[in-house]
MDAnalysis code that builds the backbone (N, CA, C; Angstrom):
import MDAnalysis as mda
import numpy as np

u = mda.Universe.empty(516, n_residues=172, atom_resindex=np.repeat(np.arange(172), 3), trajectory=True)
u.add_TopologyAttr("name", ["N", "CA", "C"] * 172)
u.add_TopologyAttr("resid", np.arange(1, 173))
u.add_TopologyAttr("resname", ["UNK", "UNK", "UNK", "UNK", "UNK", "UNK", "UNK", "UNK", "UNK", "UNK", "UNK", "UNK", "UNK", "UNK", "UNK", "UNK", "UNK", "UNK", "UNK", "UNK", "UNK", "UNK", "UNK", "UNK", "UNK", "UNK", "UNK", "UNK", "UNK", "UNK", "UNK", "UNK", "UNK", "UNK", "UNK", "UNK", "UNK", "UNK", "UNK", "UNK", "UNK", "UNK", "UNK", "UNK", "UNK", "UNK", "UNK", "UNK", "UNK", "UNK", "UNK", "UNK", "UNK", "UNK", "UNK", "UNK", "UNK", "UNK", "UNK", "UNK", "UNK", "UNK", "UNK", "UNK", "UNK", "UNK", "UNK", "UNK", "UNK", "UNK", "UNK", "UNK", "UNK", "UNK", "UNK", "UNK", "UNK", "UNK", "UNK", "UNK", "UNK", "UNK", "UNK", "UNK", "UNK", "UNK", "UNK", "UNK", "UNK", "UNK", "UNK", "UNK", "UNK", "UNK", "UNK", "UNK", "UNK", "UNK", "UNK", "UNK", "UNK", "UNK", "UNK", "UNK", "UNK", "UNK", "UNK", "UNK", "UNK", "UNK", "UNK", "UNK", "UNK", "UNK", "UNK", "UNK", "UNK", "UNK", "UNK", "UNK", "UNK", "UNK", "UNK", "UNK", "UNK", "UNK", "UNK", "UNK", "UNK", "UNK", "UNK", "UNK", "UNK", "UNK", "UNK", "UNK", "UNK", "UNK", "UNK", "UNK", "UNK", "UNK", "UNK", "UNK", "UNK", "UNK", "UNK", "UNK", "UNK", "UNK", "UNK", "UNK", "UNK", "UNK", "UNK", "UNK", "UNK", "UNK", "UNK", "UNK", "UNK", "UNK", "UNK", "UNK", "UNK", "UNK", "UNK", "UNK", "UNK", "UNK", "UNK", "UNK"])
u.atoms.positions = np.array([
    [11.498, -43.856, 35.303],
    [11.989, -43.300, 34.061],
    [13.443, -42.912, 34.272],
    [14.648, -43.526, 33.271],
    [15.621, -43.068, 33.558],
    [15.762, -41.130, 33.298],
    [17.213, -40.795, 33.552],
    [17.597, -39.462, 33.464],
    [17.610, -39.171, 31.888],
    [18.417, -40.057, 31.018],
    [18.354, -39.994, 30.005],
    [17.022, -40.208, 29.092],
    [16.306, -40.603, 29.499],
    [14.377, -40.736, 28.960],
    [13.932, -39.404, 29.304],
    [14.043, -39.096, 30.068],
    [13.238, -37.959, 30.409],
    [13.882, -36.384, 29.898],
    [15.150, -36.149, 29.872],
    [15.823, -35.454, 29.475],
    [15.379, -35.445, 27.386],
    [15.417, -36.652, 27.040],
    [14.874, -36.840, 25.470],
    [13.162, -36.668, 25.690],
    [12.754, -36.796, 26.524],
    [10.433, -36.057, 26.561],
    [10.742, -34.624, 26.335],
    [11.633, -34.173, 27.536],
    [12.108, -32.779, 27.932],
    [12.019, -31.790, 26.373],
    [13.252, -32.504, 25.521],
    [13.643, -31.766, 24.436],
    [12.744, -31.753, 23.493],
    [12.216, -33.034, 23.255],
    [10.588, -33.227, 22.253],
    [9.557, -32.514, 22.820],
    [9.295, -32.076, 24.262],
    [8.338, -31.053, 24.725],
    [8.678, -29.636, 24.145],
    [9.721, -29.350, 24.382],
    [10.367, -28.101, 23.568],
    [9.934, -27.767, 22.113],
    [10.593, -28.768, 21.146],
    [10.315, -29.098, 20.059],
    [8.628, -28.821, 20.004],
    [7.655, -29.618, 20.245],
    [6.987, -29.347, 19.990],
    [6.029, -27.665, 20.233],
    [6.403, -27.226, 21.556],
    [6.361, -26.069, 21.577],
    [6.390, -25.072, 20.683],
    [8.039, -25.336, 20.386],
    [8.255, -24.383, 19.014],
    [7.113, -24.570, 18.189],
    [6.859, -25.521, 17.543],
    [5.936, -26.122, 16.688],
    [4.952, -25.510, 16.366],
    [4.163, -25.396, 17.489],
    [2.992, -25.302, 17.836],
    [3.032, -23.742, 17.811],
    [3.672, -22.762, 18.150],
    [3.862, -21.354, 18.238],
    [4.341, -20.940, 16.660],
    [4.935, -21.943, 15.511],
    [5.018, -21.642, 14.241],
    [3.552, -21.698, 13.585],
    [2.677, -22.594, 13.932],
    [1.839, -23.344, 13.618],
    [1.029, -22.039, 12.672],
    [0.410, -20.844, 13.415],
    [-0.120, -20.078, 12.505],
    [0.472, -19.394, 11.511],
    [1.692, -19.649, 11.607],
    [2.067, -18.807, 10.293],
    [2.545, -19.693, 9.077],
    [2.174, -20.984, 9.237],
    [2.355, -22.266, 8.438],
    [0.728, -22.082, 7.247],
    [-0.059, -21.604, 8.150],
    [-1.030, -21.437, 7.490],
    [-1.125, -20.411, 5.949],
    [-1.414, -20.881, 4.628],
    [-1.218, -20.282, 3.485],
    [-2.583, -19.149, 4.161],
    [-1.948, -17.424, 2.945],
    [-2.634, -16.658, 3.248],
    [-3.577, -16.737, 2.512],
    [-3.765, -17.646, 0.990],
    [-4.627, -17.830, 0.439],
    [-6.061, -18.420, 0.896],
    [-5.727, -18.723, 2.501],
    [-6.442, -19.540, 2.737],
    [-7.609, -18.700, 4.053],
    [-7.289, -17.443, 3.778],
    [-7.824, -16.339, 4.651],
    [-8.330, -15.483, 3.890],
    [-10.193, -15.218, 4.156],
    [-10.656, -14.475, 3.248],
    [-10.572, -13.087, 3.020],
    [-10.780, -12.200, 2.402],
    [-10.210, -11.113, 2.056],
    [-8.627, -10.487, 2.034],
    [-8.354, -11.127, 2.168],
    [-6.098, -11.175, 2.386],
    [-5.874, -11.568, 0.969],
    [-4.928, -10.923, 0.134],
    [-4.095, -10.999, -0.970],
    [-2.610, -10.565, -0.633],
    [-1.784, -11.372, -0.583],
    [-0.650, -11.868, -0.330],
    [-0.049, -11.808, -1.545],
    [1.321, -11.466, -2.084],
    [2.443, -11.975, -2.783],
    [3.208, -10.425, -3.209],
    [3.916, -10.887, -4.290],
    [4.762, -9.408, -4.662],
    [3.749, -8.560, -5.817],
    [3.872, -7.723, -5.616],
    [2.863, -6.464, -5.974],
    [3.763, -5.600, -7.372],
    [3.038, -5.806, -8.262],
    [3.814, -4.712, -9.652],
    [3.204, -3.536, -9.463],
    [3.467, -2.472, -9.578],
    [2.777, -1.154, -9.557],
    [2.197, -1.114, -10.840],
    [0.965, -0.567, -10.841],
    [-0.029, -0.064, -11.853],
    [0.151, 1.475, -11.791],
    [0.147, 2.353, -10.969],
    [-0.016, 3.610, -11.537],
    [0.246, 4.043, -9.507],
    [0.060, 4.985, -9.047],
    [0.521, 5.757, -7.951],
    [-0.591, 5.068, -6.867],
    [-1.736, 4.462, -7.480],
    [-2.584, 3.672, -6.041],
    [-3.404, 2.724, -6.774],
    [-2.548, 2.112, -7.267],
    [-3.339, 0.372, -7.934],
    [-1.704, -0.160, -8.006],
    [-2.084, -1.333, -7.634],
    [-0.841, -2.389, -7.945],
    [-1.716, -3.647, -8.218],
    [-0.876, -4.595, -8.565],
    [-1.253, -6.085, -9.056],
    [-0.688, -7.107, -8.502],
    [-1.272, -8.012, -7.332],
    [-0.838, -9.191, -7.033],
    [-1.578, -10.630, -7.399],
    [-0.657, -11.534, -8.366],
    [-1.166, -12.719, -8.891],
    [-2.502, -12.190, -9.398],
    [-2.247, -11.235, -10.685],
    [-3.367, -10.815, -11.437],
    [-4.361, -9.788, -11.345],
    [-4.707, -10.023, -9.927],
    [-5.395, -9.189, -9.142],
    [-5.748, -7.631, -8.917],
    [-6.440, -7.112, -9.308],
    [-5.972, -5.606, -9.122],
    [-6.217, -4.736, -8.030],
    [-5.540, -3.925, -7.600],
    [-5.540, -3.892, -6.246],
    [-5.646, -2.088, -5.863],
    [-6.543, -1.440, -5.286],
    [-6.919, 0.219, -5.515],
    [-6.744, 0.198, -3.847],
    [-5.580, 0.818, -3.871],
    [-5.659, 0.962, -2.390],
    [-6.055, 1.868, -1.618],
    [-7.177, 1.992, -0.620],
    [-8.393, 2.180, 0.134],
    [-7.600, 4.023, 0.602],
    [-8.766, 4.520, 0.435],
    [-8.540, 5.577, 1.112],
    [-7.482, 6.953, 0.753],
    [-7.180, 6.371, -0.478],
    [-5.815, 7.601, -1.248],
    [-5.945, 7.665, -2.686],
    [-5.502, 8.999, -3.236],
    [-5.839, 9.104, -4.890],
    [-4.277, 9.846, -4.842],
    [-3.811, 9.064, -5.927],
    [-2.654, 9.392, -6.593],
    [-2.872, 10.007, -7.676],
    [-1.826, 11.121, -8.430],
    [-2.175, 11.655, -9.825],
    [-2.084, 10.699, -10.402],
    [-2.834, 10.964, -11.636],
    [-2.664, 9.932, -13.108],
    [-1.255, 9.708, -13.114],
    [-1.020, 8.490, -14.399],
    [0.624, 8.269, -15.029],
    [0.698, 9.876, -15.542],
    [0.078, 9.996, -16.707],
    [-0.088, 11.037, -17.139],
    [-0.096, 12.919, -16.484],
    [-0.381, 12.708, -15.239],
    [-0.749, 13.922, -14.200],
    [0.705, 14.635, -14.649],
    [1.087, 15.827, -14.559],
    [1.621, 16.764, -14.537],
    [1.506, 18.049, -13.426],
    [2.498, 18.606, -12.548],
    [2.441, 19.331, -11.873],
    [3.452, 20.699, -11.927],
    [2.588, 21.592, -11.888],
    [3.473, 23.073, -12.176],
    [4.061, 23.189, -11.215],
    [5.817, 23.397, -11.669],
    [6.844, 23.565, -11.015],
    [7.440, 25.168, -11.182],
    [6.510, 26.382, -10.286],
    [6.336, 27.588, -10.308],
    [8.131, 27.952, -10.775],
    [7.748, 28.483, -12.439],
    [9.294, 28.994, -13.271],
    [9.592, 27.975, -13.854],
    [9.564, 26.803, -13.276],
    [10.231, 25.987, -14.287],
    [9.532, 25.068, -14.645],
    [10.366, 24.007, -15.272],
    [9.640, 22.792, -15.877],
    [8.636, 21.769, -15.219],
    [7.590, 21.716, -15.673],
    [6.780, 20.759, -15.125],
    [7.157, 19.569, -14.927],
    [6.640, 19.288, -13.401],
    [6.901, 18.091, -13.039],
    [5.937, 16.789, -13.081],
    [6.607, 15.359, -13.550],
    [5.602, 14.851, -13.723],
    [5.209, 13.943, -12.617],
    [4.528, 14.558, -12.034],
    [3.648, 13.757, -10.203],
    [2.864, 12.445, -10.514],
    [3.046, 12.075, -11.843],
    [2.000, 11.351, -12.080],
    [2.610, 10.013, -11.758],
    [3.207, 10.320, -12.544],
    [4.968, 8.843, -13.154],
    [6.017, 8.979, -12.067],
    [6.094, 10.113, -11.210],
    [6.784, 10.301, -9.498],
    [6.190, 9.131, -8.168],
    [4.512, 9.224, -8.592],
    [3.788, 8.747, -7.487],
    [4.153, 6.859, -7.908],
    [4.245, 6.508, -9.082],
    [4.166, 5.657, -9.076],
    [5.570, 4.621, -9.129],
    [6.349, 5.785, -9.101],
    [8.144, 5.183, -9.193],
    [7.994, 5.104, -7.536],
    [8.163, 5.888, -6.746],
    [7.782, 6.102, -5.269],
    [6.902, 4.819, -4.814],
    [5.951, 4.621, -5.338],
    [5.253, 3.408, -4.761],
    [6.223, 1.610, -5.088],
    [6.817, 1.908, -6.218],
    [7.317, 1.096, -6.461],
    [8.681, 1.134, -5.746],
    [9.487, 2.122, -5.124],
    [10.155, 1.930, -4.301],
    [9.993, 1.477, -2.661],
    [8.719, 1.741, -2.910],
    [8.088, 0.985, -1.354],
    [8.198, 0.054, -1.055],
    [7.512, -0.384, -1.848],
    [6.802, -2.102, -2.352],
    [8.646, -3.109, -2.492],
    [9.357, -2.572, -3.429],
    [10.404, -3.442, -3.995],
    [10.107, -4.660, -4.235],
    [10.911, -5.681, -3.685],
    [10.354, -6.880, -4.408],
    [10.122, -7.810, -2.465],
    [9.906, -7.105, -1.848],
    [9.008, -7.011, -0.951],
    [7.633, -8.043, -0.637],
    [7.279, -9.106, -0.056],
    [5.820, -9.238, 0.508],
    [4.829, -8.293, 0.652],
    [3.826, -8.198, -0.025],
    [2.525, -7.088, 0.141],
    [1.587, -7.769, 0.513],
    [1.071, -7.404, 2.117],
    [-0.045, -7.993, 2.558],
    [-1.243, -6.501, 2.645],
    [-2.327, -7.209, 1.930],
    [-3.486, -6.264, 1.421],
    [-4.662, -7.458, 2.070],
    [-5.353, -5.979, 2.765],
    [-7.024, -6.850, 3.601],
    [-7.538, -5.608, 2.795],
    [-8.890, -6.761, 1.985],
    [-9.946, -6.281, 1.278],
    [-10.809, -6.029, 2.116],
    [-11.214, -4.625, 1.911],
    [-12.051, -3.921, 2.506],
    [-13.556, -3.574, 1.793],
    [-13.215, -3.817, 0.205],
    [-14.548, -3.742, -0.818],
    [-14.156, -4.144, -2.035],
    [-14.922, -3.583, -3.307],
    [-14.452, -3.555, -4.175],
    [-15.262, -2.282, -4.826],
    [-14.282, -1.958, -6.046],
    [-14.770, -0.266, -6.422],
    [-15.594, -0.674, -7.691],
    [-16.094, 0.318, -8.590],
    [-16.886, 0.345, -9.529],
    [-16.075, -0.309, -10.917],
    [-14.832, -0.228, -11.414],
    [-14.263, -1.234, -12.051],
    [-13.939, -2.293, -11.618],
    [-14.197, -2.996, -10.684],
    [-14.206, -4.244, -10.060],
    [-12.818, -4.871, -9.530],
    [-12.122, -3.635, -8.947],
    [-10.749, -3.734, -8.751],
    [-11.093, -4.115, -6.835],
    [-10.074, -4.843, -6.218],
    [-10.500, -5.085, -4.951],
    [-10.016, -3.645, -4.549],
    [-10.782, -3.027, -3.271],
    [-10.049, -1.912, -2.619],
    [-9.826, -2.465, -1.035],
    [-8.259, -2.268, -0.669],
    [-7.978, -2.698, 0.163],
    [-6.984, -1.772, 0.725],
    [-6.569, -2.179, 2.337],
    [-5.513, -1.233, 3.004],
    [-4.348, -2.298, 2.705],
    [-2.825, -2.216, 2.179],
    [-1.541, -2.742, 2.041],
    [-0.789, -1.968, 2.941],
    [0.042, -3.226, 3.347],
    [1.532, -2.680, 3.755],
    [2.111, -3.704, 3.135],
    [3.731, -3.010, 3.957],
    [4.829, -4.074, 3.410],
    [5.806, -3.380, 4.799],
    [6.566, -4.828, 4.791],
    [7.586, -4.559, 5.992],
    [7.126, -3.864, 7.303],
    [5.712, -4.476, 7.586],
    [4.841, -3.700, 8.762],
    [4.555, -1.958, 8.360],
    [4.543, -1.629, 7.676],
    [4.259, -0.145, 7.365],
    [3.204, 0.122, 6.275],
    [2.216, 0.930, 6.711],
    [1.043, 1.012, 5.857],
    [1.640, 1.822, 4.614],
    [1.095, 0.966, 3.528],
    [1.342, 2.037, 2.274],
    [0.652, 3.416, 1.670],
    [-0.557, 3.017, 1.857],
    [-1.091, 4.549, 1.723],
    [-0.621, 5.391, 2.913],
    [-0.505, 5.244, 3.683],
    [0.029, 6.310, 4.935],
    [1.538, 7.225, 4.074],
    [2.387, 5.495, 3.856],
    [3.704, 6.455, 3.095],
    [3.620, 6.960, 2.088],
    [2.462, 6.938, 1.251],
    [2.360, 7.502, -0.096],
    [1.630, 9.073, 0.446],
    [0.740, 9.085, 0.973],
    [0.049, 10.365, 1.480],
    [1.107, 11.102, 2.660],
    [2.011, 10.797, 3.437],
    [2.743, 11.345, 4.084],
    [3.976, 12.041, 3.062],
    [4.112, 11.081, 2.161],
    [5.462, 11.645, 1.207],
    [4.914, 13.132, 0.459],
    [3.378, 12.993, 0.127],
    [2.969, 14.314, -0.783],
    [2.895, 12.944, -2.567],
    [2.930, 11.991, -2.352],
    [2.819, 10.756, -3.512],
    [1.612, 11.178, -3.849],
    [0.829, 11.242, -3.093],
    [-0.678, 11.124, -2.945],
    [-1.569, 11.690, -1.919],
    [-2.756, 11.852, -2.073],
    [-3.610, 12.528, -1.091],
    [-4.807, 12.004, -0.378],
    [-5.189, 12.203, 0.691],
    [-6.314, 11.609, 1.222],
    [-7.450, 11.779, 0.674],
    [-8.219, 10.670, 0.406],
    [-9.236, 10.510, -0.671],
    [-10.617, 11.171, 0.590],
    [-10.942, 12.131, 0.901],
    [-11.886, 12.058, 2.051],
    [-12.695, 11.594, 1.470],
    [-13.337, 11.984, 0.715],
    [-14.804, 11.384, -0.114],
    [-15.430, 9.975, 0.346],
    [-13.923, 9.041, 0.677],
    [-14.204, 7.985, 0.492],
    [-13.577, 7.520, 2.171],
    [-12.879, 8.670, 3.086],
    [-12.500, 7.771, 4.095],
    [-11.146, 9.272, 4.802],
    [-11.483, 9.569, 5.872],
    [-10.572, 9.731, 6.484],
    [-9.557, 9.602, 7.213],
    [-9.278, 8.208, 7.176],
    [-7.336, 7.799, 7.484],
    [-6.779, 8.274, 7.187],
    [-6.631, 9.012, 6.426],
    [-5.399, 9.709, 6.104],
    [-4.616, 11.367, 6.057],
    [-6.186, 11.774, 6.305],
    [-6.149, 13.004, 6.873],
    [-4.966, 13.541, 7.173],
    [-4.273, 13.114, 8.567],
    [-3.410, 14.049, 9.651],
    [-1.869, 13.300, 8.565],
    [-2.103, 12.878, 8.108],
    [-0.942, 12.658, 7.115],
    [-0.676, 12.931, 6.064],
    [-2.015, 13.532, 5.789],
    [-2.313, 14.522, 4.279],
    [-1.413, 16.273, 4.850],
    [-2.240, 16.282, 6.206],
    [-1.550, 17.741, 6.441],
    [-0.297, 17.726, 7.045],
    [0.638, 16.598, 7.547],
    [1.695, 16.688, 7.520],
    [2.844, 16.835, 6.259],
    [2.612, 16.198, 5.430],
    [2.802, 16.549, 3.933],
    [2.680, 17.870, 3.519],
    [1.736, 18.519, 3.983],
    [1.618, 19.878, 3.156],
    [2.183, 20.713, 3.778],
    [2.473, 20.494, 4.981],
    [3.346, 21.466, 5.967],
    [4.782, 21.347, 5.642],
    [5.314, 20.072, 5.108],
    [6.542, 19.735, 4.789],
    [6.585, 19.895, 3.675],
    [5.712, 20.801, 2.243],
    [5.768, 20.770, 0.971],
    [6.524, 19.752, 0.554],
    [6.301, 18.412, 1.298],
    [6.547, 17.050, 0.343],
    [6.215, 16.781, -1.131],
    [6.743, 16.344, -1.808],
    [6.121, 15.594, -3.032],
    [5.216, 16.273, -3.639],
    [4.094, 16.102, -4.101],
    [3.539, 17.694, -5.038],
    [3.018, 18.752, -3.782],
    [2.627, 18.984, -2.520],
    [2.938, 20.187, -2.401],
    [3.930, 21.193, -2.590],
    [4.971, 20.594, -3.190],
    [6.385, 22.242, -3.390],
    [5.619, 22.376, -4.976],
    [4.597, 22.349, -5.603],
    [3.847, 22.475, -6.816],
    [2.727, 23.045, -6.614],
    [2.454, 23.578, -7.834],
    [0.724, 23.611, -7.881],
    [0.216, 22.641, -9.194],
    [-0.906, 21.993, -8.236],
    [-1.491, 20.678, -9.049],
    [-3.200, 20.465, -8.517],
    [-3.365, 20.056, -9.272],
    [-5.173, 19.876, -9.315],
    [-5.300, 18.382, -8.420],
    [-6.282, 18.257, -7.277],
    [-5.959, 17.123, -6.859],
    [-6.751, 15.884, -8.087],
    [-6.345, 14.717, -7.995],
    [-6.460, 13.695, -8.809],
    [-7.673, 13.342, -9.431],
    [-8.760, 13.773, -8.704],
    [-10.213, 13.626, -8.909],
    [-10.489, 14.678, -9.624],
    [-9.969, 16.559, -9.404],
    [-10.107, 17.225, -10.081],
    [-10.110, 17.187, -11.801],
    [-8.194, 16.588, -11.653],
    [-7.729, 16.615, -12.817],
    [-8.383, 15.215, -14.268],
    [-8.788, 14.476, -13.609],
    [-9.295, 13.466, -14.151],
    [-11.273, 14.175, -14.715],
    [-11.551, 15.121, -14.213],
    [-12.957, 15.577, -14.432],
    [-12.871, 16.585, -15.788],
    [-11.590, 17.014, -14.948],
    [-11.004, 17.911, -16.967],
    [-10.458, 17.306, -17.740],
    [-10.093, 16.143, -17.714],
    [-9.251, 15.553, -18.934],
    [-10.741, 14.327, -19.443],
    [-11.891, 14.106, -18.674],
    [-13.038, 13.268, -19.285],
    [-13.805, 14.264, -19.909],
    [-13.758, 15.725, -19.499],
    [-14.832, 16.675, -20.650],
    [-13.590, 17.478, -21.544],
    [-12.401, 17.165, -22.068],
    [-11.799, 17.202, -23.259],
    [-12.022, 16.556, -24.195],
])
């Protein structure tokens, strides 16, 4: 084999290397079950929408759009329409990769999301966006009480948590 033959296997061995080390991420995510992939619109402080889809993300309750939080003296703040501007600054126009974990009683998938390697309910419950849903899951716990130690986001308030406030506004 000349120098020049082998030197051109050499570089096509390379080549293919690369190749072969791209190879899994060539793979569509559509094509992996429970994974919903694409850009995410915000629905409200812990539902977003990808390609239709609705998406309740696992383990955190955000206030309503509607939620309101007493801002002790002054004007109420609205935590509701906060949690969900905040989520939407997360997200931006961003890749959202979400693994379905179930689906809830309106038939919304419930799943854990990130974006840019960073879990989203973590940053929504660390900011004070939102709170750890225990009922349904403790991840989020030690990031619920870091928040409250830092009167993040509605802890510098007093507010009914999300499940509360939603139990008084269904017997109005």
């Amino acid at each position: 084999m000349t120098a020049s033959l082998s030197h051109n296997i050499a570089i096509l061995m390379k080549i293919l290397a690369a190749a072969l080390c791209l190879l899994p991420t060539l793979a569509s995510a559509a094509d992996i079950p429970g994974l919903v992939v694409g850009q995410a619109s915000v629905i409200d402080g812990d539902t977003i929408e990808i390609h239709g889809q609705r998406i309740r993300l696992e383990g955190i309750d955000a206030p309503e759009s509607n939620q309101v939080c007493e801002a002790k003296g002054k004007r109420d703040v609205a935590c509701g329409r906060d949690a969900a501007w905040f989520l939407a600054d997360i997200i931006g126009r961003q890749t959202v990769y979400c693994s379905q974990t179930g689906t809830d009683r309106y038939r919304r998938v419930l799943a854990e999301c990130e974006v840019g390697g960073k879990d989203i309910g973590d940053a929504m419950v660390r900011s004070g966006h939102a709170l750890a849903y225990r009922r349904y899951s403790t991840r989020y716990v030690m990031a619920e009480d870091a928040a409250r130690a830092a009167k993040a986001g509605m802890w510098a308030y007093d507010f009914l948590p999300p499940w509360e406030w939603r139990a008084l506004e269904k017997g109005r």
